[in-house]
C-alpha positions in Angstrom: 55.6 -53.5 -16.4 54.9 -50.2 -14.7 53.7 -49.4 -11.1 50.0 -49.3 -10.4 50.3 -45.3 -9.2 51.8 -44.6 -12.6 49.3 -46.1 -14.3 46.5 -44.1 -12.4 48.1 -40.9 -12.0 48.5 -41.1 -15.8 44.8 -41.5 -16.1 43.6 -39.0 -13.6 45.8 -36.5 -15.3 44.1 -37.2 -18.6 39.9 -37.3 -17.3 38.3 -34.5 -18.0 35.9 -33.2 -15.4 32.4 -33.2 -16.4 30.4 -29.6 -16.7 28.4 -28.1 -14.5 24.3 -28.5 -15.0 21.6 -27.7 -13.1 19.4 -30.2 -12.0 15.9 -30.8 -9.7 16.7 -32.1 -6.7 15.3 -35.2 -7.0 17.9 -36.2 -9.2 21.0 -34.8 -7.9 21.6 -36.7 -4.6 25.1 -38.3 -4.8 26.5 -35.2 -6.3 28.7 -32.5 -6.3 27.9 -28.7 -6.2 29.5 -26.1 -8.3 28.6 -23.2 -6.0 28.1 -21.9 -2.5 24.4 -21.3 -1.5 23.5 -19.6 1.6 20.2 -18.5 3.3 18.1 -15.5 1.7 14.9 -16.1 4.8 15.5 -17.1 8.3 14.7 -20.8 8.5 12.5 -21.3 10.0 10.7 -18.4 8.8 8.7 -18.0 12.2 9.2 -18.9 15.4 7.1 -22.3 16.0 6.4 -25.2 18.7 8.4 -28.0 19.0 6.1 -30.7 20.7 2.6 -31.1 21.0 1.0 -29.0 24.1 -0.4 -25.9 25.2 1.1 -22.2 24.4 1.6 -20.2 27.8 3.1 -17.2 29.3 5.6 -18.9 31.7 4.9 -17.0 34.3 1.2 -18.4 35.0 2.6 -21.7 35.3 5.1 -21.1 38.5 5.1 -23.0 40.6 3.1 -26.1 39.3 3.7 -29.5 40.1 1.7 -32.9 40.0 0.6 -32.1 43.8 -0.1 -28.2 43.1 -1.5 -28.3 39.7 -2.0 -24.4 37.8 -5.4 -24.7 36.1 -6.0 -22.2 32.7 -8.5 -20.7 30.5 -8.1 -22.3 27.1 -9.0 -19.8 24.0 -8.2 -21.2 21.0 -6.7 -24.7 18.9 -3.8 -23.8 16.5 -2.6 -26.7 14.3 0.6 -27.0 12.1 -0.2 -24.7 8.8 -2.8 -22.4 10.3 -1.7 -19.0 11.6 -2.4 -17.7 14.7 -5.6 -15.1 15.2 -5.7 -14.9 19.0 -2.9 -14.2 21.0 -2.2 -15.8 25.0 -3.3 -13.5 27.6 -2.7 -13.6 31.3 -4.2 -17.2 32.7 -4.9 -18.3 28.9 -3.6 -21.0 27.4 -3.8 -22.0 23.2 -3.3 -25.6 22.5 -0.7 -25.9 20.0 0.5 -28.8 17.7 4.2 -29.4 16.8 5.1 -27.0 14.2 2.5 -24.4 14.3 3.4 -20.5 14.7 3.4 -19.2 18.0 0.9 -16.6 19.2 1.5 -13.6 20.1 1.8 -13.6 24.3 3.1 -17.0 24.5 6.7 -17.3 25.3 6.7 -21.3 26.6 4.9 -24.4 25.4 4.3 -27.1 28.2 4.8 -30.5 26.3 1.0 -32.2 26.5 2.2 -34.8 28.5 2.5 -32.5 31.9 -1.4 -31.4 31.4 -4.7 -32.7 31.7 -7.9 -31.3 29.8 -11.2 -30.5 31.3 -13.3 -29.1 29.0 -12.4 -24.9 28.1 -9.1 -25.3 30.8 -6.5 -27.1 30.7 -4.3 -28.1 34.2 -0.6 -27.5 34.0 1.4 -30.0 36.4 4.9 -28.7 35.5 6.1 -25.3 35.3 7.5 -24.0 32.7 10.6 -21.8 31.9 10.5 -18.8 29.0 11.9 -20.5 25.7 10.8 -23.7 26.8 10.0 -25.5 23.7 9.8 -22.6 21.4 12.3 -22.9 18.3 12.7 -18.9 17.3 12.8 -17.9 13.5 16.2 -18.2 12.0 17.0 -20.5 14.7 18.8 -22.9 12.1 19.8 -20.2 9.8 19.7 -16.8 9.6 19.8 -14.8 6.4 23.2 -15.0 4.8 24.2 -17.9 6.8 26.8 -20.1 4.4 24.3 -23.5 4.1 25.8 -25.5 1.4 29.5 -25.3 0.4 30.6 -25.7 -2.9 32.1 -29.4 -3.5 29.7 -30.5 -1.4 28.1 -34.1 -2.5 24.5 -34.3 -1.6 23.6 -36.2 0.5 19.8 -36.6 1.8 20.0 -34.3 4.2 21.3 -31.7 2.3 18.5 -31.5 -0.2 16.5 -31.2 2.5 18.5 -28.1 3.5 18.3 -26.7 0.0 14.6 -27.4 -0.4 14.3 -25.3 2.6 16.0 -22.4 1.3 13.2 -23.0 -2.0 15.5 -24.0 -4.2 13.9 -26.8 -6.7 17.1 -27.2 -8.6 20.7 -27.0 -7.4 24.1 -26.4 -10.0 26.3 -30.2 -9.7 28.5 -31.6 -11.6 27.0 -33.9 -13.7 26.4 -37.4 -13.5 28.7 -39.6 -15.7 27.2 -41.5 -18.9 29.2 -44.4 -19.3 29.1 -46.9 -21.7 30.0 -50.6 -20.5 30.4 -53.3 -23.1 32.3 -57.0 -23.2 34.0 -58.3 -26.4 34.2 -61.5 -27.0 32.5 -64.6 -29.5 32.9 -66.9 -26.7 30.1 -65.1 -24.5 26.9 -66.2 -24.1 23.8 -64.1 -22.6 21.8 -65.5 -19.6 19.2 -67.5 -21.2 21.2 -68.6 -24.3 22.2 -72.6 -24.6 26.1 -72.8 -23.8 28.2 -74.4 -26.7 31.3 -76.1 -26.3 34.2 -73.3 -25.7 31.3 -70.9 -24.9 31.2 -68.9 -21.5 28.1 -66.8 -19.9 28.9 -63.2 -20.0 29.3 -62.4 -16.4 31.7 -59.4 -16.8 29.2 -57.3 -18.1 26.2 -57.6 -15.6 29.0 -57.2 -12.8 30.7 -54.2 -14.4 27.2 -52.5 -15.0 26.5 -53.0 -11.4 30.4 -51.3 -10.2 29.5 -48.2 -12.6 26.1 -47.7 -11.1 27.9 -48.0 -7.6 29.7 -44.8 -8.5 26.4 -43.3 -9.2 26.9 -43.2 -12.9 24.2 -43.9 -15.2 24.8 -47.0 -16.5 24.1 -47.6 -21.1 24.1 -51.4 -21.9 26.2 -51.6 -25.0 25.9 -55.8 -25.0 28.5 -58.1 -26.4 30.4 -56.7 -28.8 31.2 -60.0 -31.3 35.0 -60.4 -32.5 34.2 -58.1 -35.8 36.2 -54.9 -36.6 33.2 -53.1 -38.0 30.7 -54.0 -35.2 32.8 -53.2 -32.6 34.0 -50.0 -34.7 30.6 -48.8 -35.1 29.7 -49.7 -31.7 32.5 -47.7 -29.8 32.2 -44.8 -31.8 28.2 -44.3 -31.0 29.8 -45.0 -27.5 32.2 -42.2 -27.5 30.1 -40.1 -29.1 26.8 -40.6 -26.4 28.5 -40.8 -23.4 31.1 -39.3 -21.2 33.1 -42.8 -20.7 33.3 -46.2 -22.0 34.2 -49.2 -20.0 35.1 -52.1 -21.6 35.8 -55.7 -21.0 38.0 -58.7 -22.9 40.4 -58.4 -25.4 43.2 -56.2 -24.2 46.1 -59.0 -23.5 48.7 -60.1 -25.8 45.8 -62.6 -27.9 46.0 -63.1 -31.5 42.6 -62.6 -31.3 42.2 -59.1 -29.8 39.7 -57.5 -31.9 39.1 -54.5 -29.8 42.5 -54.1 -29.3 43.1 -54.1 -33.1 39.8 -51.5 -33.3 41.2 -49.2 -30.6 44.9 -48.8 -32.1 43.3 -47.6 -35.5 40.6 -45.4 -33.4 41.7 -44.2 -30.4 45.3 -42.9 -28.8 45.6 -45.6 -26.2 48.1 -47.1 -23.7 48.5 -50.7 -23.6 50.2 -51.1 -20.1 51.0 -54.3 -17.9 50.6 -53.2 -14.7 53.1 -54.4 -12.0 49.9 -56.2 -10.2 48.3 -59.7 -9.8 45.2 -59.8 -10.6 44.6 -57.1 -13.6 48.2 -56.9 -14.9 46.8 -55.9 -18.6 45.0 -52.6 -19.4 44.6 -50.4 -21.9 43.4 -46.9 -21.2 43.4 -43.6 -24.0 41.1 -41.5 -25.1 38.5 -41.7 -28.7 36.8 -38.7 -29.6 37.8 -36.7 -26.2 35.9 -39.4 -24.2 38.1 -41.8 -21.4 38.0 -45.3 -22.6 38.8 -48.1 -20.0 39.8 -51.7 -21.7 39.4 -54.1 -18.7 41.1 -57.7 -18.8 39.0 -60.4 -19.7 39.2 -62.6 -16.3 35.9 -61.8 -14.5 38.5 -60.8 -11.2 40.7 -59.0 -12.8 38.1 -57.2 -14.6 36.5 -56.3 -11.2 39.8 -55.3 -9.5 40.9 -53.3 -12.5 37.2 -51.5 -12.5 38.3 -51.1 -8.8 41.7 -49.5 -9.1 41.5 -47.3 -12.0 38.2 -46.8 -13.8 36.4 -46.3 -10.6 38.7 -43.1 -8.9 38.7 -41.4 -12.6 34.7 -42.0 -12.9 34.4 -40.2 -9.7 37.1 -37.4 -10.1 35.5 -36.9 -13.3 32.4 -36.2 -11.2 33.6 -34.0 -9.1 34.3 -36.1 -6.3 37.0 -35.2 -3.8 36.6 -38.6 -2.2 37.7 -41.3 -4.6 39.7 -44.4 -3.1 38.4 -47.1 -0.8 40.0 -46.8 2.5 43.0 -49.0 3.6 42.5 -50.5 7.3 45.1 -52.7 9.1 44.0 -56.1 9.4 45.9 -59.7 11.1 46.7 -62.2 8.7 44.4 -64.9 9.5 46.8 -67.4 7.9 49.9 -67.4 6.1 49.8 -65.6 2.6 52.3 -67.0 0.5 53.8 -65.6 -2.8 57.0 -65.8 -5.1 58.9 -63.0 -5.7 57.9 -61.3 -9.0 58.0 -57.5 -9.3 53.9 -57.2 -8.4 52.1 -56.1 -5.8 49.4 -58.6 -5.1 45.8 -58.0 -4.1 44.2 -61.5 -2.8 40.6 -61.5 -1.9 39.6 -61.8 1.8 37.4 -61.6 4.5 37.5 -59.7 7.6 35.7 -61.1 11.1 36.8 -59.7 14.7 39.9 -61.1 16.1 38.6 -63.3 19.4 41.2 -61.9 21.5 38.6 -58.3 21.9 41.7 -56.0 20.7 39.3 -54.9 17.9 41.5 -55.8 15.1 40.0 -57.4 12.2 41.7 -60.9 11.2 42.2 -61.4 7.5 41.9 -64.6 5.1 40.9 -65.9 1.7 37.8 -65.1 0.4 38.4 -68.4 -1.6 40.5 -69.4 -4.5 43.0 -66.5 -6.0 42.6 -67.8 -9.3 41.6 -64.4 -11.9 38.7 -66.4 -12.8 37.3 -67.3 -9.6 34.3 -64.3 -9.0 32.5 -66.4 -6.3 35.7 -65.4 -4.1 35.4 -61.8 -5.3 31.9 -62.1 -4.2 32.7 -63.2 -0.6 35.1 -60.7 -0.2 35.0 -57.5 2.1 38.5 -56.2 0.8 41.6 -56.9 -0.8 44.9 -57.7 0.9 47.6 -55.8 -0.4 50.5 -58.0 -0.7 54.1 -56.4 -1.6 56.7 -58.3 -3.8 58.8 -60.6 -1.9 57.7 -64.1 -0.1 54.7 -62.9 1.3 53.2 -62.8 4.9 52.6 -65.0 7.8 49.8 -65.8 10.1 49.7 -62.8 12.8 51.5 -60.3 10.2 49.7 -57.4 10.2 48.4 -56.4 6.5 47.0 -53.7 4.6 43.3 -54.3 3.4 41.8 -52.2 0.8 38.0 -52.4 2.1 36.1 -52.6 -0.9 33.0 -53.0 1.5 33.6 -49.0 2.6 32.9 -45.9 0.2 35.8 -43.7 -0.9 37.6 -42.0 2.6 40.1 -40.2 0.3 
């Protein structure tokens, strides 16, 4: 057996980061930027209103209050997208909406809510102080200001930032391709009769669902059936259409193996047992250039292998600085026993606040530990990282992968 970190520095040495595209901006949120862009126009591009009201020069309105009301001469309407023709004189007043450029003479905007129409004036019941309201040109950026750093991963905001500085596309890494495929001529598709010694391919769905998680686009390859030259066919049209292939079944010591047979003649691969319980078995290498992940069979273990190797290379590959879950201290809601056995064990658990108000988060078992038991992986919020030796007792504090948190690190 070797260590989990050797496993996955192993792999993250070997990914190959993914080139650089450009892309519209409608499809790049999630990713990462392969250059700085800064600001070539103040933004905003004119100084505007912030709040519906009336353009004024601040110095007509001293002095008003709800008792002692100023009363002005309104001379013109300026909406959002219109700009202005007349500017504010002395004891004038334009009535502005929220986002519209301000007119020449104005240098406050009272908010509509301290005024009163009556006809061509307007009454003013609060004064007003130069600046008030107004939002000056360049006042989020000026021009040459640093907006967007390179490794950035867009985020909504963001492409609202670069659509402001009229960019329609932006230069990311690009999004991973990855093809996801169980082996296996025991699997049966949803809507299929079961046989006797036949299973529903659950595996698949599930590990589609992880890979689109780590914003990947996702290509169905199906069930590959326990036949060299389908499944050789099959995973070299993988390799040779997308970026990574993730695959399911087939990589433990079985007579049976199929893939595994397929991927020694193929592929350079690593068949390691990995000092862990769940997801001891996995086979990782590389066919035509392209990563190839061979995930155990065991609907848990596939998960938690997905979750410990495939998904921090999938991101790296990406781009992504970012790529573990974050490990939280938690209280062992019960005792957590194990047998001493050179693995570190993850077991499947919830987390609910302790009822003593300290804050802490109180640990236990999703439901059974068994590798084949996904409605426990489905319940879970995290795994509990248990180190070789007799285990833990209730009230130890534990270490919790939170697989219900994005990557911290």
């Amino acid at each position: 057996m070797i260590p989990l970190e050797e496993a996955l520095n192993q792999i993250l040495a070997t990914v190959p980061r993914l080139p650089a595209v450009a892309v519209p901006l409608n499809e790049a949120l999630g990713l990462v930027t392969t250059e700085a862009l800064a600001a070539t126009e103040p933004i905003p591009p004119f100084a505007n209103t912030g709040v519906d009201g009336y353009a004024v020069q601040a110095t007509d309105t001293a002095g008003a209050t709800a008792e002692s009301p100023v009363r002005l001469r309104v001379v013109d309407e300026l909406p959002a997208g219109k700009a202005p023709t007349v500017p504010v004189g002395p004891g004038e007043a334009i009535r502005i909406m929220t986002g519209a450029p301000v007119p020449e003479g104005c240098d406050a905007i009272v908010m509509v809510e301290d005024t009163s129409a009556e006809g061509d004036f307007v009454t003013i019941r609060r004064a007003a102080k130069a600046g008030d309201h107004v939002r000056p040109a360049g006042g989020d950026l000026e021009v040459g200001d640093p907006a967007i750093a390179a490794g950035s991963v867009l985020g909504p905001a963001h492409l609202g930032v670069v659509a402001s500085l009229g960019h329609s596309a932006v230069n990311v890494v690009r999004r991973a391709r990855v093809a996801v495929m169980s082996t296996g001529d025991e699997l049966v598709q949803a809507g299929e009769p079961l046989r006797i010694g036949q299973i529903r391919d659950s595996n698949r769905p599930m590990l589609m669902a992880l890979v689109a998680q780590t914003g990947c686009e996702v290509v169905d390859f199906g069930v590959g059936v326990d036949d060299e030259a389908i499944i050789t066919e099959r995973l070299q049209k993988a390799a040779a259409s997308c970026d990574a292939v993730v695959t399911s079944g087939g990589v433990s010591m079985g007579d049976y193996d199929v893939i595994k047979a397929v991927l020694g003649r193929i592929a350079e691969m690593n068949w390691w047992q990995i000092a862990i319980r769940p997801a001891k078995p996995l086979a990782f290498g590389m066919l035509s250039g392209v990563p190839v992940f061979g995930l155990p069979g065991n609907p848990v273990s596939s998960h938690v292998s997905y979750e410990l190797f495939a998904r921090p290379a999938l991101l790296q590959m990406m781009g992504q600085s970012k790529r573990f879950r974050p490990v939280t201290p938690a209280v062992a809601g019960h005792d957590m026993r194990r047998r001493v056995d050179g693995k570190l064990h993850l077991n499947r658990v919830t987390l609910r606040p302790a009822e003593d108000g300290s804050g802490r988060q109180v640990a236990t078992d999703a439901g059974g530990q068994a590798s084949n038991v996904l409605s426990a992986m489905a319940l879970s919020d995290g795994l509990v990282l248990i180190p070789d030796g007799q285990g833990v007792s209730a009230g130890d504090e534990v270490s919790v992968m939170r697989l219900d948190l994005p990557a911290d690190h």
